[in-house]
C-alpha positions in Angstrom: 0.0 0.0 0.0 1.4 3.4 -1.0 0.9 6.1 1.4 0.8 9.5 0.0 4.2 12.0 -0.4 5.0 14.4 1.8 6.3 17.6 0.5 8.7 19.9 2.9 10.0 23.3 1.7 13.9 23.6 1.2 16.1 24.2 4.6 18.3 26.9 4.5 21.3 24.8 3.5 19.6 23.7 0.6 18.6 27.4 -0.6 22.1 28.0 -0.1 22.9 25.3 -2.5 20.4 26.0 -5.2 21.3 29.8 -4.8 25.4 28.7 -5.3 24.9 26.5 -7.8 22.5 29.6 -10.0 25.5 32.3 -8.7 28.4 29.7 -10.4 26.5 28.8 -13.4 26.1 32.8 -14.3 29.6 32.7 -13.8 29.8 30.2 -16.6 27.5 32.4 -19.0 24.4 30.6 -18.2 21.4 32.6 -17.2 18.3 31.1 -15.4 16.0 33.0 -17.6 17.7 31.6 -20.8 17.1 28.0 -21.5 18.8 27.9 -24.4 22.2 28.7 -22.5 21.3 25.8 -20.1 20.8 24.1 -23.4 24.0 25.4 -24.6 26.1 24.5 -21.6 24.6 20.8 -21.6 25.1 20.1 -24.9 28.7 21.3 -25.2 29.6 19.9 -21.8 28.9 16.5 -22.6 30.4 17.1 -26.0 33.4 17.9 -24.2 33.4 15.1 -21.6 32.9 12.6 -24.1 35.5 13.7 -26.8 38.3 13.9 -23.9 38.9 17.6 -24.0 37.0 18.1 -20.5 37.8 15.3 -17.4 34.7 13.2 -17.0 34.6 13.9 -13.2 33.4 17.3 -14.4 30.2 15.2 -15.1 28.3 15.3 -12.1 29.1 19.1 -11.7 27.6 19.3 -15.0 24.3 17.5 -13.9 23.9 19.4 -11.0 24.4 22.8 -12.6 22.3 22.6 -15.3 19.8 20.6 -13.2 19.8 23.8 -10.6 20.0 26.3 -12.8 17.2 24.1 -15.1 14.6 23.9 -11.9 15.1 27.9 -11.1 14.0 28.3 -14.7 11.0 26.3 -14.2 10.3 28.0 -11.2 10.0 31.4 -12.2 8.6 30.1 -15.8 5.7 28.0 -14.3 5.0 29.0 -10.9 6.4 26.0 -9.2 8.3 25.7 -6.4 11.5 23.7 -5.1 10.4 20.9 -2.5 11.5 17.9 -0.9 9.3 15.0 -1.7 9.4 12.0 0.6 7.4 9.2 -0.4 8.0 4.8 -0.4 10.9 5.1 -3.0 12.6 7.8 -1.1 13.7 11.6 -0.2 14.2 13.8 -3.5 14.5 17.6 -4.7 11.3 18.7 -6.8 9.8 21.4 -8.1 5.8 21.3 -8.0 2.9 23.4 -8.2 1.0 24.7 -5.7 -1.7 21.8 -5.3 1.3 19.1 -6.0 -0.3 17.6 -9.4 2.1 18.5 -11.0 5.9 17.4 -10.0 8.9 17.6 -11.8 12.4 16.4 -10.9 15.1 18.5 -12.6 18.3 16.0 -10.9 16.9 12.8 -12.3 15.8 14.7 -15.6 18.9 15.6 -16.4 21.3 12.9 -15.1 18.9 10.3 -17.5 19.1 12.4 -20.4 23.4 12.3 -20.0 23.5 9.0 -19.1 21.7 8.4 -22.9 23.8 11.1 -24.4 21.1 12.8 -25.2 21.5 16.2 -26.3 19.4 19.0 -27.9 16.6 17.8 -25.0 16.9 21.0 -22.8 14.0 23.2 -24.7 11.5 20.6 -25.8 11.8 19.7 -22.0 10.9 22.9 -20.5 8.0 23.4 -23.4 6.7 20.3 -22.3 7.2 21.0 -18.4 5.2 24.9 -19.0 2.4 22.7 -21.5 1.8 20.2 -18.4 1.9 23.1 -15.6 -0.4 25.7 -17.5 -2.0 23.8 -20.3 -0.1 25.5 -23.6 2.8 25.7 -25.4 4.8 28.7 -24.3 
């Protein structure tokens, strides 16, 4: 029997570390209210990473970068917010609406598509996230 998930706001340490994580991607050129440098800075990181010109322990900075700065964008974008979810497979960061429909987990987003290699994903994804959170294209 599945029990329903439990949403908590973000502590302080974890603002801290969404709002470090934002502060060192614009120091990387990438912008929360530009997706298509969080595109950009996916893309050509893995690029990078896979030809050899960038270590691949850069990788899971990578993830968690463009997963941040990819959730802040949401955020602002579709009026949802960051949350911890705790339900039976576990304790992760969200970002959700209001009356938790709608739930959307940027870290696992983004780690899937580079473990495919997928790239070019960045844009369709957040049309798709704004189409499911207020019911059109943006």
């Amino acid at each position: 029997m599945s029990t329903a998930p439990d949403y908590t706001p973000l502590s302080d340490g974890e603002q801290q570390w969404i709002a470090g994580h934002v502060e060192y991607g614009r120091t990387l050129g990438i912008e929360v209210s530009d997706p298509r440098s969080i595109s950009q800075f996916f893309d050509s990181s893995f690029r990078a990473i896979e030809s050899g010109e960038q270590s691949p322990e850069d990788a899971n900075a990578v993830v968690n970068i463009v997963a941040v700065l990819l959730g802040e964008h949401l955020c602002d974008a579709s009026n949802l917010t960051w949350s911890i979810v705790t339900d039976e497979f576990g304790t992760d960061l969200c970002v959700r609406g209001p009356d938790t429909s709608k739930v959307f987990f940027p870290q696992s987003s983004v780690a899937k598509r580079w473990e495919a290699g997928e790239t070019g994903w960045v844009l369709p994804f957040v049309s798709w996230v704004n189409e499911q959170v207020n019911g059109a294209p943006r």
